[in-house]
mmCIF file of the N, C-alpha and C atoms, coordinates in Angstrom:
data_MODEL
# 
_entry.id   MODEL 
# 
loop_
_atom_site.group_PDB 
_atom_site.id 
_atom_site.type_symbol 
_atom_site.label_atom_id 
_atom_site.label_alt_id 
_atom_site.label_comp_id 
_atom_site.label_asym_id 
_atom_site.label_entity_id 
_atom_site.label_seq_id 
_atom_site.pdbx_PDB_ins_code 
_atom_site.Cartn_x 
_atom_site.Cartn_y 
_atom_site.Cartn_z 
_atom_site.occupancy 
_atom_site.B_iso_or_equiv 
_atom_site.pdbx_formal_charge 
_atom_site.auth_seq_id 
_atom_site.auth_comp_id 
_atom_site.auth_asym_id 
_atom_site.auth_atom_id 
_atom_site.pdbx_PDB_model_num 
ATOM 1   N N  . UNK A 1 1  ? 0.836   -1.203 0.000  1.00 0.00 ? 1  UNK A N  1 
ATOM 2   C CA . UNK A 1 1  ? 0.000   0.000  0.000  1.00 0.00 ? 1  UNK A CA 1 
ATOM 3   C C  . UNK A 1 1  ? 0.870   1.253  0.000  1.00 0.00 ? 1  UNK A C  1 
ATOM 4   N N  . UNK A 1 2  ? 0.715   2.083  -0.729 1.00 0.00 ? 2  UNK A N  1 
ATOM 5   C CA . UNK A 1 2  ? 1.219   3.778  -0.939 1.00 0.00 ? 2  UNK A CA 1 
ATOM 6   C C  . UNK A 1 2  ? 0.503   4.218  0.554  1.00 0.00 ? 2  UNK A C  1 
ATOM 7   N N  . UNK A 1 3  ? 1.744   5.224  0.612  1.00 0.00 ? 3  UNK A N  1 
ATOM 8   C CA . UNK A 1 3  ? 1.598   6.177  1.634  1.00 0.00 ? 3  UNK A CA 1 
ATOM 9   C C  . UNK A 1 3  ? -0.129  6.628  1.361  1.00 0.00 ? 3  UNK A C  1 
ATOM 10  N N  . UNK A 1 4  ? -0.135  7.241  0.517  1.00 0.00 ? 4  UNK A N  1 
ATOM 11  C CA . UNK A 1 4  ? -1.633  8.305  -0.024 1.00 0.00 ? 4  UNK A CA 1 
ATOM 12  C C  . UNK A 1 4  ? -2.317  7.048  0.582  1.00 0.00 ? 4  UNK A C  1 
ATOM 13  N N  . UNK A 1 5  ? -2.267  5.956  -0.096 1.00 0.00 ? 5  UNK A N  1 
ATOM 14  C CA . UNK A 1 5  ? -3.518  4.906  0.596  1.00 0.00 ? 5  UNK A CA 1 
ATOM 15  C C  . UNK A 1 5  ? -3.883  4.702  2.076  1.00 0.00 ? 5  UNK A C  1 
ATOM 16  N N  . UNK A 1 6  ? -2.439  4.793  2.712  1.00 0.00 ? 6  UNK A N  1 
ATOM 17  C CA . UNK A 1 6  ? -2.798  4.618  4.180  1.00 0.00 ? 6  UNK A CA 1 
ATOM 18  C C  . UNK A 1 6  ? -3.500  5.691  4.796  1.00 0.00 ? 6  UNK A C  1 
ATOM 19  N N  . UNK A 1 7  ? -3.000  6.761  4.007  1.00 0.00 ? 7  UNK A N  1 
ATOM 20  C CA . UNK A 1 7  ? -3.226  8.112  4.660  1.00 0.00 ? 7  UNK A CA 1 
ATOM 21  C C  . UNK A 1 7  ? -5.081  8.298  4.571  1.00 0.00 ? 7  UNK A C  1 
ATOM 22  N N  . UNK A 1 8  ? -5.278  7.467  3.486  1.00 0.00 ? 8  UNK A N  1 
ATOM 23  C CA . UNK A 1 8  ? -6.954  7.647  3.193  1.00 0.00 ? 8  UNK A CA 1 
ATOM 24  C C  . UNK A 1 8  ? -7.896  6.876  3.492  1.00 0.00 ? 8  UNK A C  1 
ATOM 25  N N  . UNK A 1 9  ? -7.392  5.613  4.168  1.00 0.00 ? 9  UNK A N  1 
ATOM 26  C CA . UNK A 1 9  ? -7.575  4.249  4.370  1.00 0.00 ? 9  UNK A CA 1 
ATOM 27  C C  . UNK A 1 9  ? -8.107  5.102  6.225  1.00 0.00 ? 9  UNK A C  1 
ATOM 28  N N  . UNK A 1 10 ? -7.067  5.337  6.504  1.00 0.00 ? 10 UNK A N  1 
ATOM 29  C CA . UNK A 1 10 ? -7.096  5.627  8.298  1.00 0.00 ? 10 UNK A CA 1 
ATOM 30  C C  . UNK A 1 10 ? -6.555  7.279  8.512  1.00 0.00 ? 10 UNK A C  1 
ATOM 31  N N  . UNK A 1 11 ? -7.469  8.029  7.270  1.00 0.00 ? 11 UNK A N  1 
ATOM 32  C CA . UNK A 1 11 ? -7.688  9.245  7.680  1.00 0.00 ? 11 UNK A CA 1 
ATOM 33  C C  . UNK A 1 11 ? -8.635  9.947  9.357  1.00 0.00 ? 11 UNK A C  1 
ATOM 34  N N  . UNK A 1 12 ? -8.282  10.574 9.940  1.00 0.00 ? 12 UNK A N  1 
ATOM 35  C CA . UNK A 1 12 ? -9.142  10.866 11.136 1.00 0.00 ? 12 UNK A CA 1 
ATOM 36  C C  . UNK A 1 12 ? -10.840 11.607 10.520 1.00 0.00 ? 12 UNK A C  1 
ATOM 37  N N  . UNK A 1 13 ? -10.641 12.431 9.455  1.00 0.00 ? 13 UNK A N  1 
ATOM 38  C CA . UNK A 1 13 ? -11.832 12.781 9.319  1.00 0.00 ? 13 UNK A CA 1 
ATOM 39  C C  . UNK A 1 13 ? -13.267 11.414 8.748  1.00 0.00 ? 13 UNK A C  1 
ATOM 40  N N  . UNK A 1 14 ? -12.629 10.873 8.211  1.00 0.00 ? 14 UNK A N  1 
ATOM 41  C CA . UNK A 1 14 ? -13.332 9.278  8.037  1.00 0.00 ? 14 UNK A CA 1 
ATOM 42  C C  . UNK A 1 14 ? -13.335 8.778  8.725  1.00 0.00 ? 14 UNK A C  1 
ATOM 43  N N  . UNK A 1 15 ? -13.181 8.422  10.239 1.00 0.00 ? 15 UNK A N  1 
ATOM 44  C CA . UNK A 1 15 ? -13.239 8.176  11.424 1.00 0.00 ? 15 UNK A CA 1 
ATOM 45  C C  . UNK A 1 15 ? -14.252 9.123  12.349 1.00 0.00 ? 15 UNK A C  1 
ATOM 46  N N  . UNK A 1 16 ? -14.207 9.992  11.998 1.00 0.00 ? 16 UNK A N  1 
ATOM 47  C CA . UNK A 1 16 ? -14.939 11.137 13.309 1.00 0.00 ? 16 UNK A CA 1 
ATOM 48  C C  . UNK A 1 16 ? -16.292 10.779 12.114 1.00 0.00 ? 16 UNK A C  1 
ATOM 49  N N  . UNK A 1 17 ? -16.773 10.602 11.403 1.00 0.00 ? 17 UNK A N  1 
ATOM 50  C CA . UNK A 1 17 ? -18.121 10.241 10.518 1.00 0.00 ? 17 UNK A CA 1 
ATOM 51  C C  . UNK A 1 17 ? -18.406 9.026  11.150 1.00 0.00 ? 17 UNK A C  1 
ATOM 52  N N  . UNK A 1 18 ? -17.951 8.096  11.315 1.00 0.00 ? 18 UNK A N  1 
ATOM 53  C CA . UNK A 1 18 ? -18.666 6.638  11.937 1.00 0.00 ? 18 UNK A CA 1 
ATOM 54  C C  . UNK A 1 18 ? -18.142 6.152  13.205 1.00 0.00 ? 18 UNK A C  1 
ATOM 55  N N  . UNK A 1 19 ? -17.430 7.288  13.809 1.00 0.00 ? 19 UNK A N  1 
ATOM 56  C CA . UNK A 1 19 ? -16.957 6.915  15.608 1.00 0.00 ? 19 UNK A CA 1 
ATOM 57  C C  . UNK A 1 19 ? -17.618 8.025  16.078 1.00 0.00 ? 19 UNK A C  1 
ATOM 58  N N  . UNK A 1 20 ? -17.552 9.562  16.082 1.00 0.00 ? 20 UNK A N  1 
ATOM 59  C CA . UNK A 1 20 ? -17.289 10.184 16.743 1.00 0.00 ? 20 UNK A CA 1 
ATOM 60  C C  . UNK A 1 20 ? -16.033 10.634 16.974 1.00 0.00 ? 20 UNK A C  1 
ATOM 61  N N  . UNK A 1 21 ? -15.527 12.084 17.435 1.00 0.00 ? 21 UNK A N  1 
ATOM 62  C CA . UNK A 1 21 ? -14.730 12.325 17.366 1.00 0.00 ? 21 UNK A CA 1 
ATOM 63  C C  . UNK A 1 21 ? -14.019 12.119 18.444 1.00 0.00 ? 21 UNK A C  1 
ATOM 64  N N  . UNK A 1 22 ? -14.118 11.434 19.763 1.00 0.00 ? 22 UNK A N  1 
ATOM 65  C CA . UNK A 1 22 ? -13.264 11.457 20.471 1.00 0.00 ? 22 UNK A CA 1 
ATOM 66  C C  . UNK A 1 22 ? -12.468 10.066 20.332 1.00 0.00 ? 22 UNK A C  1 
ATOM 67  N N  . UNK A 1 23 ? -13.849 9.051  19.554 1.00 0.00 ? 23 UNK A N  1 
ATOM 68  C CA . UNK A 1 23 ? -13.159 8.038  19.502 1.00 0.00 ? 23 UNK A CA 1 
ATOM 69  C C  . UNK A 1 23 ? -11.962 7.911  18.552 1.00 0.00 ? 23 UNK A C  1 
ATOM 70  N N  . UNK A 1 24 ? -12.305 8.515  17.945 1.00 0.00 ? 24 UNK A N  1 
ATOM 71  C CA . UNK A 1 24 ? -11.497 8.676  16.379 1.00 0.00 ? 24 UNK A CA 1 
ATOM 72  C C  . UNK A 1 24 ? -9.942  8.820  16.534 1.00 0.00 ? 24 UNK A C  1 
ATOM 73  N N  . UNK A 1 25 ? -10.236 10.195 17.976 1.00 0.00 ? 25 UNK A N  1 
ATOM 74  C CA . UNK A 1 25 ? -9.325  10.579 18.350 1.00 0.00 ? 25 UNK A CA 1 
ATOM 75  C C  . UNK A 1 25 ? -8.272  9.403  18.564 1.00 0.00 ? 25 UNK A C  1 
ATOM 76  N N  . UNK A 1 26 ? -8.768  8.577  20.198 1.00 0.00 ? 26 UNK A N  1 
ATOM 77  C CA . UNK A 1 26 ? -8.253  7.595  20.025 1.00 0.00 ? 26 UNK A CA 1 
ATOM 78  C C  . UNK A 1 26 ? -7.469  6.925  19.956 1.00 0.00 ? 26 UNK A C  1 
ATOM 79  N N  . UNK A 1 27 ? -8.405  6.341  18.977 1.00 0.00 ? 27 UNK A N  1 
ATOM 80  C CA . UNK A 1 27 ? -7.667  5.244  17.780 1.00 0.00 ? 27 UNK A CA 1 
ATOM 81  C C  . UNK A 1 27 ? -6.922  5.642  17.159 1.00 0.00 ? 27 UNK A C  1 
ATOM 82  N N  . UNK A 1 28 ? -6.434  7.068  16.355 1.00 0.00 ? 28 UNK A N  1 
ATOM 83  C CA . UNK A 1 28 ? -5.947  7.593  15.606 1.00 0.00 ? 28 UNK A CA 1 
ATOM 84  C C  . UNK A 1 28 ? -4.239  7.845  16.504 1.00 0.00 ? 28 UNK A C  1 
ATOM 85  N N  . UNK A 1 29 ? -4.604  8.147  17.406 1.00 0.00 ? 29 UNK A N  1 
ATOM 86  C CA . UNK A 1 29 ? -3.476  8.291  18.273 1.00 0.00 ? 29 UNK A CA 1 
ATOM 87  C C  . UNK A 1 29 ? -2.705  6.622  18.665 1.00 0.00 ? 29 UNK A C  1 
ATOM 88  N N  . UNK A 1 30 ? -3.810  6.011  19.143 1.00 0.00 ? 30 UNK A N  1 
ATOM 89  C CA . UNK A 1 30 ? -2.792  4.486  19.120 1.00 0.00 ? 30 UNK A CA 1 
ATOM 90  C C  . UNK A 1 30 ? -2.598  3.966  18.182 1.00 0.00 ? 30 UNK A C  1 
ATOM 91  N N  . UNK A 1 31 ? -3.084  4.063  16.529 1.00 0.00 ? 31 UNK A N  1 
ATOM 92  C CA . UNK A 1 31 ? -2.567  3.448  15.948 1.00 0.00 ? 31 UNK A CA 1 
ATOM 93  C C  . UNK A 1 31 ? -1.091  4.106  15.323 1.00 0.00 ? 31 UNK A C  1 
ATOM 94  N N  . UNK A 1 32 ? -1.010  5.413  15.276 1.00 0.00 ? 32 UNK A N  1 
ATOM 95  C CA . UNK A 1 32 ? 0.051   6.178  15.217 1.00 0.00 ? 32 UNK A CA 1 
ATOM 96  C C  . UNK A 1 32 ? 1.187   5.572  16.158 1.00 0.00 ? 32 UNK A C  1 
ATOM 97  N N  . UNK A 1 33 ? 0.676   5.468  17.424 1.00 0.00 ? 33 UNK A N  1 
ATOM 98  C CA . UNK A 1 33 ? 2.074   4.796  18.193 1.00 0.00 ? 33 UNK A CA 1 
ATOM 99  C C  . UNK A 1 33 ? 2.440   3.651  17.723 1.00 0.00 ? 33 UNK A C  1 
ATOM 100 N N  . UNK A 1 34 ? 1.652   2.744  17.404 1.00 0.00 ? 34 UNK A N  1 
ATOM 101 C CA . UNK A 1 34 ? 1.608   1.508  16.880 1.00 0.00 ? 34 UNK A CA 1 
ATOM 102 C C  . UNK A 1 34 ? 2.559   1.249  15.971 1.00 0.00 ? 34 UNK A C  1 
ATOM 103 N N  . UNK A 1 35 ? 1.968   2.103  14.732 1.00 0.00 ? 35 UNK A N  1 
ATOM 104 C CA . UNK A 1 35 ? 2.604   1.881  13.265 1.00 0.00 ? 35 UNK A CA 1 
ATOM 105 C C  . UNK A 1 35 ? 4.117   2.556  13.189 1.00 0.00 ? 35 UNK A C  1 
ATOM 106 N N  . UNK A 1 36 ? 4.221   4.001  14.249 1.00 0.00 ? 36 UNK A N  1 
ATOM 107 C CA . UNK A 1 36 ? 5.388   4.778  14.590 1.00 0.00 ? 36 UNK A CA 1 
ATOM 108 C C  . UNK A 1 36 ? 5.722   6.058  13.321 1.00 0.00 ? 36 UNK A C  1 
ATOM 109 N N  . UNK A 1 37 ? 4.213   5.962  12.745 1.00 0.00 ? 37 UNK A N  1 
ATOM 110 C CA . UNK A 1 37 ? 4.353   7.389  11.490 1.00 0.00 ? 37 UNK A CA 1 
ATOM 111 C C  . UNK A 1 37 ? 4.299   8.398  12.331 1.00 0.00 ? 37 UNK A C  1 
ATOM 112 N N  . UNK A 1 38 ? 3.702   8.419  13.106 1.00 0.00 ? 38 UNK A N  1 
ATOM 113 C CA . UNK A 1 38 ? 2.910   9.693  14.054 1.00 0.00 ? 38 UNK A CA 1 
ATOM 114 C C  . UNK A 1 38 ? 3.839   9.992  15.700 1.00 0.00 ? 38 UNK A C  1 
# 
């Protein structure tokens, strides 16, 4: 997968549409630690 894909795949604003935004938040934050882009 291309960067652009991940980036659109596990964008936060596509997240805050079907979580909510705190969840989004989150997830967005642990998967960042996770993966180590963020």
């Amino acid at each position: 997968m291309s960067k652009e894909e991940l980036e659109h795949q596990y964008s936060p604003s596509r997240w805050v549409v079907c979580r909510g935004p705190e969840e989004a938040l989150k997830t967005y934050l642990q998967m960042g630690s996770h993966v180590g882009l963020y």
